[in-house]
MARMIFI-535416 format. One line per 4 residues: number of its first residue (from 1); for each residue x, y, z of N, C-alpha, C. Coordinates in Angstrom, 1 decimal, padded with zeros to 4 digits, m for minus. Example, Ala and Ser with C-alpha at 12.3 -4.5 7.8 and 13.67 -1.06 7.14 Angstrom:
BEGIN
1) 013.2,m005.7,007.8,012.3,m004.5,007.8,013.2,m003.3,007.8 ~ 012.8,m002.2,007.1,013.7,m001.1,007.1,012.9,000.0,007.9
//
This chain:
BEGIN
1) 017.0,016.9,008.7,016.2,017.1,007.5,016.8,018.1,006.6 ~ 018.3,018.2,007.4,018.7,019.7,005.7,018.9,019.0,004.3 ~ 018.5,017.8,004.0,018.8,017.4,003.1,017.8,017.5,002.1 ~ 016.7,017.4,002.9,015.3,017.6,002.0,015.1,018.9,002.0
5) 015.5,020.0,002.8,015.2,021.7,002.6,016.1,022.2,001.6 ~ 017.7,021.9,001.8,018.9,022.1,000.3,018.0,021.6,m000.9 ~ 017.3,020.6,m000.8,017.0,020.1,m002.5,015.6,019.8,m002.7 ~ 015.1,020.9,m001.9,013.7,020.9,m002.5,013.3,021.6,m004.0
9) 012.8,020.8,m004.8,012.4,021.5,m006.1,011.5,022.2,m006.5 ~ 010.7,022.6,m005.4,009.4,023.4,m005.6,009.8,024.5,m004.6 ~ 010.5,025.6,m004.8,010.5,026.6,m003.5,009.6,027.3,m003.2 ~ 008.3,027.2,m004.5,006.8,027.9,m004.1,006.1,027.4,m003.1
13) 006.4,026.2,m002.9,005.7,025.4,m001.4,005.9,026.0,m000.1 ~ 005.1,026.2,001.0,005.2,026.8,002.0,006.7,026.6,002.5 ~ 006.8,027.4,003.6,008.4,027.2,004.0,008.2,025.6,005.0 ~ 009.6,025.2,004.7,009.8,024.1,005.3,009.6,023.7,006.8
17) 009.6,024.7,007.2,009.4,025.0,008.7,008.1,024.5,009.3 ~ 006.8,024.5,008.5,005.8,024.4,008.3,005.5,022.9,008.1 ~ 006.3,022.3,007.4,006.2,020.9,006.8,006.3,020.3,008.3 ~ 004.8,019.1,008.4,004.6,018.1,009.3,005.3,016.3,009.1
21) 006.2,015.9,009.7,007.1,014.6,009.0,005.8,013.6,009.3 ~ 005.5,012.7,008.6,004.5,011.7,008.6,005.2,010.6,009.0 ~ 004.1,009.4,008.6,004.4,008.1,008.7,005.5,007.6,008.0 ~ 006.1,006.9,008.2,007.4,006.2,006.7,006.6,006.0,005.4
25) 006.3,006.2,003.9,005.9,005.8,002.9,005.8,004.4,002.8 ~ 005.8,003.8,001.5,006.6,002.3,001.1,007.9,002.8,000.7 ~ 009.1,001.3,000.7,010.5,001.6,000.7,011.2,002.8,001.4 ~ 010.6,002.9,002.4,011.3,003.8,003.3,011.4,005.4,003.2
29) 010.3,005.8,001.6,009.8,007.2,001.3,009.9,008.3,002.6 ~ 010.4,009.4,002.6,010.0,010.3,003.6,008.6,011.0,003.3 ~ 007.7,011.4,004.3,006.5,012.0,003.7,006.1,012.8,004.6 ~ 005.8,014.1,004.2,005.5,015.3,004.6,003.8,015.4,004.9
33) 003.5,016.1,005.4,002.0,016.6,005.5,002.6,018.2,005.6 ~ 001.9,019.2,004.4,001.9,020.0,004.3,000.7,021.2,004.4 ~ 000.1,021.7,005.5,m000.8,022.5,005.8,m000.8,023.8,004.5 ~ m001.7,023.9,003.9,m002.2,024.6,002.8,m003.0,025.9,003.1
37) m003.8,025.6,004.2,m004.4,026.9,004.7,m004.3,028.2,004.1 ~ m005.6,028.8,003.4,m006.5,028.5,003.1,m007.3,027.3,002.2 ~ m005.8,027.1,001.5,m005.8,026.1,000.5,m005.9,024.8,001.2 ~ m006.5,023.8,000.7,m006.4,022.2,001.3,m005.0,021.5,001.3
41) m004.4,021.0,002.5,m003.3,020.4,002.3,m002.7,019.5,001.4 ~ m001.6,019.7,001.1,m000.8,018.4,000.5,m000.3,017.5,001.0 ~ 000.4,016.7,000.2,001.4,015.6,000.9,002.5,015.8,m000.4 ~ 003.6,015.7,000.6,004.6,015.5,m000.3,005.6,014.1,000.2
45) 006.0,013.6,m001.1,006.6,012.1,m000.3,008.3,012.1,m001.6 ~ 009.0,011.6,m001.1,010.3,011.9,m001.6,011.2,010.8,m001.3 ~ 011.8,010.1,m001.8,012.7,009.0,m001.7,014.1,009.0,m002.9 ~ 015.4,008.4,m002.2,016.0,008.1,m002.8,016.2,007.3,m004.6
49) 016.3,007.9,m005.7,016.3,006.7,m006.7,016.9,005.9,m006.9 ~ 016.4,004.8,m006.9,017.3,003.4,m006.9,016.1,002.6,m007.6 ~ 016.9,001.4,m007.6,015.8,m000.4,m008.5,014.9,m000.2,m007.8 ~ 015.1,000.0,m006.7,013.5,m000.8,m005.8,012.4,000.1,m005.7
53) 012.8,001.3,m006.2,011.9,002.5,m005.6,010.1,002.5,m006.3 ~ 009.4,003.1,m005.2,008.0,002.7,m005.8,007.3,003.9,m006.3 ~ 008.1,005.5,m005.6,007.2,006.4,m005.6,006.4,006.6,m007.3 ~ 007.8,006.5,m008.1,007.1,006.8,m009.9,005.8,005.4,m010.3
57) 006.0,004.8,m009.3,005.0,003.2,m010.1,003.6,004.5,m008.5 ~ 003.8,005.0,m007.4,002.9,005.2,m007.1,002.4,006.4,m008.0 ~ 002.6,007.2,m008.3,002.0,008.2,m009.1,001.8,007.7,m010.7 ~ 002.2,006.8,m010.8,001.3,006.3,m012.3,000.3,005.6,m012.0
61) m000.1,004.9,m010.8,m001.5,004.1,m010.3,m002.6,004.9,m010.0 ~ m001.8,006.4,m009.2,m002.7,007.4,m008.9,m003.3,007.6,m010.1 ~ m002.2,008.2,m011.5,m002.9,008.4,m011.9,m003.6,007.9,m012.7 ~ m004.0,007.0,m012.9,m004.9,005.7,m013.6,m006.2,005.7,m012.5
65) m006.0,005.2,m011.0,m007.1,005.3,m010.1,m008.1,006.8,m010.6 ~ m007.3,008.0,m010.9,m008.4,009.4,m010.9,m008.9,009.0,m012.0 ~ m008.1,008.2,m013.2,m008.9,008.3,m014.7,m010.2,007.0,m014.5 ~ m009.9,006.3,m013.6,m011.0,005.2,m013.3,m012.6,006.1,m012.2
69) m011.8,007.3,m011.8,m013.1,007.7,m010.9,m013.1,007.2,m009.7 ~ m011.8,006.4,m009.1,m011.8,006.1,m007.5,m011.3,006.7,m007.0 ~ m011.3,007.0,m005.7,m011.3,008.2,m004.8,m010.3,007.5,m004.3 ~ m009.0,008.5,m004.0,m007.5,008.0,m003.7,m007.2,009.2,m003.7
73) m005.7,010.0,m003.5,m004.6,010.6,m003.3,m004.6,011.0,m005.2 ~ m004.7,012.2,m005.3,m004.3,013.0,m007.0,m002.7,013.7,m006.7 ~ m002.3,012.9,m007.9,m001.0,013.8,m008.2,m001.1,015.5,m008.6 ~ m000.3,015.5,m008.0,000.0,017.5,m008.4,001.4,018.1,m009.7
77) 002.0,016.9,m008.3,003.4,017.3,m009.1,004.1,015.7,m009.2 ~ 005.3,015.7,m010.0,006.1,014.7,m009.6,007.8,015.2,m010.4 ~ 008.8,014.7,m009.9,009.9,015.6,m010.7,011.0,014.6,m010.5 ~ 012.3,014.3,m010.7,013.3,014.0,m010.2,014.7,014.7,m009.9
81) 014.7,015.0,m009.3,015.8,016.4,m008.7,016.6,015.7,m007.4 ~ 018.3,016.2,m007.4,018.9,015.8,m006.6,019.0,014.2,m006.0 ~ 018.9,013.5,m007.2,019.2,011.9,m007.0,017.9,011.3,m005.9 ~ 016.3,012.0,m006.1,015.4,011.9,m005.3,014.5,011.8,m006.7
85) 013.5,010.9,m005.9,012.0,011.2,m006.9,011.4,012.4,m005.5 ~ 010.6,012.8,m006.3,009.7,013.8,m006.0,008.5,013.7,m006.0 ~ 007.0,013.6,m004.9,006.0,013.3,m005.5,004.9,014.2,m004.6 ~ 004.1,015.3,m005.0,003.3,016.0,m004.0,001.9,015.5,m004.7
89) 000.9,015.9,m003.7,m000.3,014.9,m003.7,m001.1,015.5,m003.2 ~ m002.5,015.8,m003.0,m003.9,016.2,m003.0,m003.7,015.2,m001.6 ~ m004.3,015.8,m000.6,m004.2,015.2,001.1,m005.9,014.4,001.0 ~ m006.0,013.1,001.1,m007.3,013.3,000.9,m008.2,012.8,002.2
93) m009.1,013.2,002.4,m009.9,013.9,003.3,m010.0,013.0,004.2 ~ m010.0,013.5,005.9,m010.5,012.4,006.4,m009.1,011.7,007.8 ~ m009.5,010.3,008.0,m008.6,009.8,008.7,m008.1,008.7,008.5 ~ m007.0,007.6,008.7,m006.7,006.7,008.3,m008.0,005.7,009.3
97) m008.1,004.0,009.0,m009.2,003.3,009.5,m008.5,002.5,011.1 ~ m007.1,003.1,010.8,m006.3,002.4,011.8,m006.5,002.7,013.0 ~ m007.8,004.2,013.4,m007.6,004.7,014.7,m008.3,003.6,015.8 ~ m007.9,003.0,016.8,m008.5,002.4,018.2,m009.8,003.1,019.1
101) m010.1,004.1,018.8,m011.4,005.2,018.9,m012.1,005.0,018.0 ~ m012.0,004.2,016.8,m013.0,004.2,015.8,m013.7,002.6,015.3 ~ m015.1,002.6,015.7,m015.7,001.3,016.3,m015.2,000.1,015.1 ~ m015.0,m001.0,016.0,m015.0,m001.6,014.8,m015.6,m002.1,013.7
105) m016.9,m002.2,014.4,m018.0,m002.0,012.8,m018.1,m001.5,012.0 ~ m017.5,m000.2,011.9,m017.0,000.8,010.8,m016.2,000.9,010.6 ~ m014.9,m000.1,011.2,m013.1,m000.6,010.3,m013.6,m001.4,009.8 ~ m014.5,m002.5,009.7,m014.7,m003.8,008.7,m015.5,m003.4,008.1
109) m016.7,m003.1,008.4,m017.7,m002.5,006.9,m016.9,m001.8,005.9 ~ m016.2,m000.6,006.5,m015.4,000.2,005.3,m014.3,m000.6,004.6 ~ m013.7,m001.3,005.6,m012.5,m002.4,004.8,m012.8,m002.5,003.7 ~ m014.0,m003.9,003.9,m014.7,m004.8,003.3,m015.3,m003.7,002.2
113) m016.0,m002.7,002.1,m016.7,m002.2,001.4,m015.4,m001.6,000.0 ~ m015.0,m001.2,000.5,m013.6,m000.3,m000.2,m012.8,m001.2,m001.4 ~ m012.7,m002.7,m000.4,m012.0,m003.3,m001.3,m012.7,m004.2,m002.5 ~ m014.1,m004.3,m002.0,m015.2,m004.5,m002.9,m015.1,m003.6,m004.2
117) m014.9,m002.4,m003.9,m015.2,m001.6,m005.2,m014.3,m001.3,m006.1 ~ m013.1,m001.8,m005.0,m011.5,m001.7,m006.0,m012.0,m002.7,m007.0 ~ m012.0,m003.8,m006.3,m011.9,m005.2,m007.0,m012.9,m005.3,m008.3 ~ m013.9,m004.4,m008.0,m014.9,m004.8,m009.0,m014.5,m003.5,m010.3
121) m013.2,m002.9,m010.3,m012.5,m002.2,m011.5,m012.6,m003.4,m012.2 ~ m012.4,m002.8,m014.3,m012.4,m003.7,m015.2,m010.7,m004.4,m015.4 ~ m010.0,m005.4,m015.1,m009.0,m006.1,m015.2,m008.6,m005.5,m016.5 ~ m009.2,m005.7,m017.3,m008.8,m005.2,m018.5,m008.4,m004.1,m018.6
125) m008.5,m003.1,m018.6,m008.4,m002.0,m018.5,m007.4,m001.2,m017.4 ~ m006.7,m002.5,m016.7,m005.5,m002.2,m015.4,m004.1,m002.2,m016.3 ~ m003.1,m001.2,m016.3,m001.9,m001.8,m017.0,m000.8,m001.9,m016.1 ~ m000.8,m002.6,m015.1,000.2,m003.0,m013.8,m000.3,m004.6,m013.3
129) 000.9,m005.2,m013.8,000.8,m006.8,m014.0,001.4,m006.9,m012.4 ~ 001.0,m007.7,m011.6,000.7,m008.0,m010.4,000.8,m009.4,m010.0 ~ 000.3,m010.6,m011.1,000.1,m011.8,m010.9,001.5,m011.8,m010.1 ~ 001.3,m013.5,m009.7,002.2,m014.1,m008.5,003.2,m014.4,m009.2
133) 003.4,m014.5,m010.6,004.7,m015.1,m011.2,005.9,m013.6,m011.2 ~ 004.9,m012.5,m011.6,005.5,m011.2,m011.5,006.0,m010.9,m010.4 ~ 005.7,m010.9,m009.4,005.8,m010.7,m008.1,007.1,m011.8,m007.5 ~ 006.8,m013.0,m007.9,007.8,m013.7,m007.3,009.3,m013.4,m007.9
137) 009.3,m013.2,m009.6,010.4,m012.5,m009.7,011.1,m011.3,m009.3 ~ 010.0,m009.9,m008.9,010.5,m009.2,m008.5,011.0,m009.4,m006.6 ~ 010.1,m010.2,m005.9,010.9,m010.4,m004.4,012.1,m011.1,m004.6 ~ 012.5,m011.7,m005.6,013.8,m012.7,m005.1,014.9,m011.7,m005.6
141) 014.4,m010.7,m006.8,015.6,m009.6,m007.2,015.8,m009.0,m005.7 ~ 014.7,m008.4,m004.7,014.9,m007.6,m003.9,015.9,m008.6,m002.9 ~ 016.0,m009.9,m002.7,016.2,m010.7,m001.8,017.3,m010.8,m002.3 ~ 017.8,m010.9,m003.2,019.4,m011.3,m004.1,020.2,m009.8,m003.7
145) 019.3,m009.0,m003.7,019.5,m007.2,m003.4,019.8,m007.0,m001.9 ~ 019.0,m008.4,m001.5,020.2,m007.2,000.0,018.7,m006.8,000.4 ~ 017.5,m006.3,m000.3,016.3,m005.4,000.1,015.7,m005.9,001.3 ~ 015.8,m007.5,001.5,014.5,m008.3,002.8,015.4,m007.8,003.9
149) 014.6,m007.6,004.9,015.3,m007.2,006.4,014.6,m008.7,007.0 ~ 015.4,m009.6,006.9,015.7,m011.2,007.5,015.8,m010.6,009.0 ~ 015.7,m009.7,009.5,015.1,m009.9,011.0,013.9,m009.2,011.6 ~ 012.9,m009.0,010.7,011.9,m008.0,010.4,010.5,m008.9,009.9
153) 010.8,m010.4,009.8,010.1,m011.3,009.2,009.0,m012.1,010.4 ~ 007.8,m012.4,009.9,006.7,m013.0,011.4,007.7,m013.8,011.5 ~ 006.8,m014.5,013.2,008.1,m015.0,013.9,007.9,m016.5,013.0 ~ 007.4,m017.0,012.3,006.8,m018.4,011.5,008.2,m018.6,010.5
157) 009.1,m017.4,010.1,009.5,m017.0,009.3,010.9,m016.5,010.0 ~ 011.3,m016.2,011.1,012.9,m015.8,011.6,013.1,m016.4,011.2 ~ 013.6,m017.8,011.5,014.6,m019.2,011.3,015.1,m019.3,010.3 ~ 014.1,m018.7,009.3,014.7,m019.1,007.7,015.9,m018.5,007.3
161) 016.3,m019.7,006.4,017.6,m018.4,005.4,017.2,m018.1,003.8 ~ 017.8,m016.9,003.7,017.1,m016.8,002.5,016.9,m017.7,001.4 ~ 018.2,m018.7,001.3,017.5,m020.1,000.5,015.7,m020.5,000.7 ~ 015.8,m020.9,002.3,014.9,m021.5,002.8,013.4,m020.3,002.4
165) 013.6,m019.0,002.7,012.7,m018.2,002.4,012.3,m018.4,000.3 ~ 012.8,m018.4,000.2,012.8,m018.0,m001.5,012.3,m019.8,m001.8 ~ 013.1,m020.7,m001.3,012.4,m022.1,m002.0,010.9,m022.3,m001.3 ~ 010.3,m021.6,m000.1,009.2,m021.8,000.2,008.5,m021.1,m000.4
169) 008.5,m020.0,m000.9,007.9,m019.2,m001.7,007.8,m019.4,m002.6 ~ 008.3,m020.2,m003.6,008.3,m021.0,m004.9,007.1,m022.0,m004.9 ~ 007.6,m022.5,m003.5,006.5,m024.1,m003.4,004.8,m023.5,m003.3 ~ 005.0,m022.3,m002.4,003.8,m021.9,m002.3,003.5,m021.2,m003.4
173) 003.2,m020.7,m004.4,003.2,m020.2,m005.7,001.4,m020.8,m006.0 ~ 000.3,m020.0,m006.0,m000.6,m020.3,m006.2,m000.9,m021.0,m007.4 ~ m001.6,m022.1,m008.0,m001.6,m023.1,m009.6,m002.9,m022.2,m010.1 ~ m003.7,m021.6,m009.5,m004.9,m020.8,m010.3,m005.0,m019.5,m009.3
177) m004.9,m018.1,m010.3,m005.6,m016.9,m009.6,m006.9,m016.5,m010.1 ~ m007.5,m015.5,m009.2,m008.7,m014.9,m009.2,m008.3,m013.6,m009.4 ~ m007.9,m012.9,m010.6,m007.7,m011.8,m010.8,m008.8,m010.9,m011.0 ~ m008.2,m009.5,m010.2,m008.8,m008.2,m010.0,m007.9,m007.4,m009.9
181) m008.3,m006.3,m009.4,m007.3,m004.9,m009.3,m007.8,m004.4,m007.9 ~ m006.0,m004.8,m006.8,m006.0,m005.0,m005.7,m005.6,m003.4,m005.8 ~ m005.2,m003.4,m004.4,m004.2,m002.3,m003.7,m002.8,m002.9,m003.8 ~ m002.5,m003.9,m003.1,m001.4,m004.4,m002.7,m000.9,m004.1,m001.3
185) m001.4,m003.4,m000.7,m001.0,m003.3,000.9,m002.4,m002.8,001.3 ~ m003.3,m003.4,001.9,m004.7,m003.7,002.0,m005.0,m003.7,003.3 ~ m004.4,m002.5,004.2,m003.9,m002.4,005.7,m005.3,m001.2,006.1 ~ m005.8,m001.8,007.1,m006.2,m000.4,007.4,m005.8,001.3,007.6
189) m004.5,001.3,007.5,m004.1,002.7,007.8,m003.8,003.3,006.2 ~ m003.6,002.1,005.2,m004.4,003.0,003.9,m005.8,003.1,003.1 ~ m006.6,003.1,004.5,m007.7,003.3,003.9,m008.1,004.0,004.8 ~ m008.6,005.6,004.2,m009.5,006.7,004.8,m010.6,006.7,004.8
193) m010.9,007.3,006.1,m012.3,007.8,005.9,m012.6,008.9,006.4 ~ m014.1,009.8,006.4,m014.3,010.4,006.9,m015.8,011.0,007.6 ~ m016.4,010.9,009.0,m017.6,010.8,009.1,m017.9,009.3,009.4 ~ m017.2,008.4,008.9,m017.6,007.4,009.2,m018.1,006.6,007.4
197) m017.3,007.5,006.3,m017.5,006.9,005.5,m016.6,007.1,004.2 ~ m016.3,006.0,003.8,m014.9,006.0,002.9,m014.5,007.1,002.1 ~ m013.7,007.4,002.2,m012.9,008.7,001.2,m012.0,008.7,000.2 ~ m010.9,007.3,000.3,m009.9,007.2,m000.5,m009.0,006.5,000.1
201) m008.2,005.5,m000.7,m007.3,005.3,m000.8,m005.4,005.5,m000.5 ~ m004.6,005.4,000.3,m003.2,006.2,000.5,m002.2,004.9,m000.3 ~ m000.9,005.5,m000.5,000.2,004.4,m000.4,m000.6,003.3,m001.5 ~ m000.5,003.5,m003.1,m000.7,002.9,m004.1,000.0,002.2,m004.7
205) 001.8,002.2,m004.7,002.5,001.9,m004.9,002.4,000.5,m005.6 ~ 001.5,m000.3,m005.0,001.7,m001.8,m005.3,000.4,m002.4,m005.9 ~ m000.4,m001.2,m006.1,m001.4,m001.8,m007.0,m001.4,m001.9,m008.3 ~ m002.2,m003.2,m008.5,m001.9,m003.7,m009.7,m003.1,m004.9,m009.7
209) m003.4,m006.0,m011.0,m003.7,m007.0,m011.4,m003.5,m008.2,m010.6 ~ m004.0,m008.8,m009.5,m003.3,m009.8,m008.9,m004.6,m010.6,m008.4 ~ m004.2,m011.4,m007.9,m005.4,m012.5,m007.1,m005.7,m011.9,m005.8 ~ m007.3,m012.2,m005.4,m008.0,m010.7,m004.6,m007.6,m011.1,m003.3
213) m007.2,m012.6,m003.0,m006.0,m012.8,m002.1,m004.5,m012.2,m001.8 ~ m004.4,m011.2,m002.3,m003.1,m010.5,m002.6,m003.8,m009.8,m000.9 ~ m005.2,m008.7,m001.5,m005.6,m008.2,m000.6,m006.5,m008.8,000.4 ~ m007.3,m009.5,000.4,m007.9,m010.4,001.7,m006.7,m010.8,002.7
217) m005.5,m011.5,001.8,m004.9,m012.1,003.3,m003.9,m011.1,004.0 ~ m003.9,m010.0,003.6,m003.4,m008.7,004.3,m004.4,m007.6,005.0 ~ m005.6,m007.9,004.9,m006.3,m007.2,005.3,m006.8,m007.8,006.6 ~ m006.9,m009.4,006.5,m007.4,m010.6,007.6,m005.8,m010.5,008.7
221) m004.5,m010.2,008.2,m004.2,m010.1,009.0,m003.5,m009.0,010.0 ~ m004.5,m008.2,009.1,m004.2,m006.5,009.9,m005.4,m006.7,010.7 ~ m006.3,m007.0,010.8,m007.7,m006.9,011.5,m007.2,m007.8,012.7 ~ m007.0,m009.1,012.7,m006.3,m010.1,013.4,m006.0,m009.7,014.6
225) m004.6,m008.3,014.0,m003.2,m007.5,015.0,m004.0,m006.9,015.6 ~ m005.2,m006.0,014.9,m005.8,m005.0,015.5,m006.9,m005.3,016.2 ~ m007.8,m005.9,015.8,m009.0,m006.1,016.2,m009.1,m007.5,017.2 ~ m008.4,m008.9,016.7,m008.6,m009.8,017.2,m009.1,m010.9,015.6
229) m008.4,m011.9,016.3,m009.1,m012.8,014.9,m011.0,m013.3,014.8 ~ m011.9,m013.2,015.8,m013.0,m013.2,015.8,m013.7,m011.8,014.6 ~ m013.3,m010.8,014.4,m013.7,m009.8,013.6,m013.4,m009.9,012.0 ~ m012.6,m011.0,011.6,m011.9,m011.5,010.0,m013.4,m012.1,009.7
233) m013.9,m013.3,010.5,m015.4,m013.5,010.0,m016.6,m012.5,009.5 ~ m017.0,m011.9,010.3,m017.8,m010.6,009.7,m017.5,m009.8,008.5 ~ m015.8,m009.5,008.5,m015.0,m008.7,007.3,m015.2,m009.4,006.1 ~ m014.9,m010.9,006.4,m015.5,m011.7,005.0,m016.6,m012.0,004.8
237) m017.7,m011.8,005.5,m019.1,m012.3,005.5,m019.1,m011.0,004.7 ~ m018.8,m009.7,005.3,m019.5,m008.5,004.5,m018.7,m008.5,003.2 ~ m017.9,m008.5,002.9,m016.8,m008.8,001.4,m017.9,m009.7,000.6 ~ m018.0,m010.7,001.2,m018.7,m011.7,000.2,m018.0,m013.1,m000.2
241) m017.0,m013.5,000.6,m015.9,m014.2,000.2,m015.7,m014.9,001.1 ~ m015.3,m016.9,001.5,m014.5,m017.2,002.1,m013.5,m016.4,001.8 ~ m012.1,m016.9,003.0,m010.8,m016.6,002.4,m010.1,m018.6,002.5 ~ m009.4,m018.5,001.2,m008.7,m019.8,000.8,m007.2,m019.6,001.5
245) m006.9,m020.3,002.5,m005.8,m020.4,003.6,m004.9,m020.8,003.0 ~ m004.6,m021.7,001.9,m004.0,m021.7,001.1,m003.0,m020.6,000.4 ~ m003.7,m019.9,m000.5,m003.3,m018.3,m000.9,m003.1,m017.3,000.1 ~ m003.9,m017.4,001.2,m003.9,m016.3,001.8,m001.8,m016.3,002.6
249) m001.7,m018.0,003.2,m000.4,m017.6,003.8,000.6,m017.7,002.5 ~ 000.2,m017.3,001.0,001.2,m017.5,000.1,001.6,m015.9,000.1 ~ 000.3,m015.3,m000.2,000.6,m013.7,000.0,000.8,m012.9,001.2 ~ 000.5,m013.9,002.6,001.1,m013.2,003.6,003.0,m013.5,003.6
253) 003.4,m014.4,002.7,004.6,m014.7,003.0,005.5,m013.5,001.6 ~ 004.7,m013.8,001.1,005.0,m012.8,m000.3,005.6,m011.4,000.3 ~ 004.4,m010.9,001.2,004.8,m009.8,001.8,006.2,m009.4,002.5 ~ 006.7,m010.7,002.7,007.9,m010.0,004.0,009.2,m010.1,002.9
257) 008.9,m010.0,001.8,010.1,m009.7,000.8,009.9,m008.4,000.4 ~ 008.8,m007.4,000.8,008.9,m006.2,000.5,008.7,m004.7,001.8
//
């Protein structure tokens, strides 16, 4: 880690020593949990700059999410220093929904409830274009880039080559969306809670305007991994929504280009 202690740009931040390494971000972000005591912790998350990078697209959602009044992760800081983005963050309260101690009646109600309230944000008023046509040009940049890890893909999906991946993706290309304002990675471990009741949002990077299948068929199949596929019924019954099988394996396939 002397890379990130040499080039840190905030040296008023606790000593490094102190800093707790987290989960991986999106695109491979390093991310800190920073104990604040007395003060409430931060996060600080930090990645390489390059094309693909998401941290600046996440701190411009954050901050649109605070101006909308939904509870998510507040920017503090953000900076570009030492060929890195820079991004510290308001730690928000609570725990991710991912924990196996935590019933599942209250991972699907919250799910289901959370993404209800994203979705029901005004479209209009979202400025991060998300539709599938957007999307599909930016996965085939990443895929022309070198970005897909072609052996990191469901197993439905090893065999392919990236021709084969990219012309299926095409084919599957939804002909009508249901646009709202997703998350874009609709996983239970970015969604907190605390008490047993929602708190906020993590990892925004990919939210935007898109069809609410963007987030249902990533949510159906985190619950699936985790819970079992018997618990995706209730998660939609409480949402309010079939899910259209159709869209859903367009945006689960969508996903393994990022």
């Amino acid at each position: 880690m002397k890379d990130i202690t040499e080039s840190n740009p905030w040296p008023d931040l606790p000593a490094f020593e102190r800093w707790q390494e987290a989960k991986d971000g999106l695109s491979g972000a390093r991310v800190f949990r920073i104990p604040g005591k007395p003060k409430p912790d931060l996060f600080l998350k930090t990645e390489e700059i390059g094309p693909f990078g998401e941290l600046e697209a996440e701190a411009d959602r954050l901050r649109w999410l605070e101006s909308m009044g939904m509870p998510a992760a507040r920017v503090r800081r953000q900076t570009r220093h030492a060929g890195r983005i820079w991004l510290l963050m308001t730690a928000v309260p609570g725990r991710d929904l991912s924990g196996d101690d935590i019933d599942p009646e209250i991972r699907i109600s919250v799910l289901a409830d959370a993404l209800k309230r994203l979705h029901a944000l005004p479209v209009a008023d979202c400025p991060f274009d998300h539709r599938a046509g957007h999307r599909i040009a930016l996965a085939l940049g990443r895929l022309a880039a070198g970005e897909v890890d072609m052996d990191d893909l469901d197993d439905e999906n090893l065999d392919l080559s990236p021709e084969e991946l990219k012309a299926k993706l095409e084919a599957w290309q939804p002909q009508a969306e249901d646009l709202v304002v997703t998350h874009g990675d609709a996983c239970m471990p970015n969604i907190m809670i605390d008490e047993g009741r929602f708190t906020g949002f993590i990892d925004c990077g990919r939210l935007g305007v898109a069809d609410r299948h963007q987030d249902l068929a990533l949510a159906c199949r985190d619950i699936a991994d985790d819970l079992g596929e018997d618990w995706i019924g209730p998660f939609l019954a409480r949402y309010g929504m079939p899910l259209d099988e159709d869209k859903a394996r367009f945006y689960r396939l969508l996903d393994e280009f990022f």
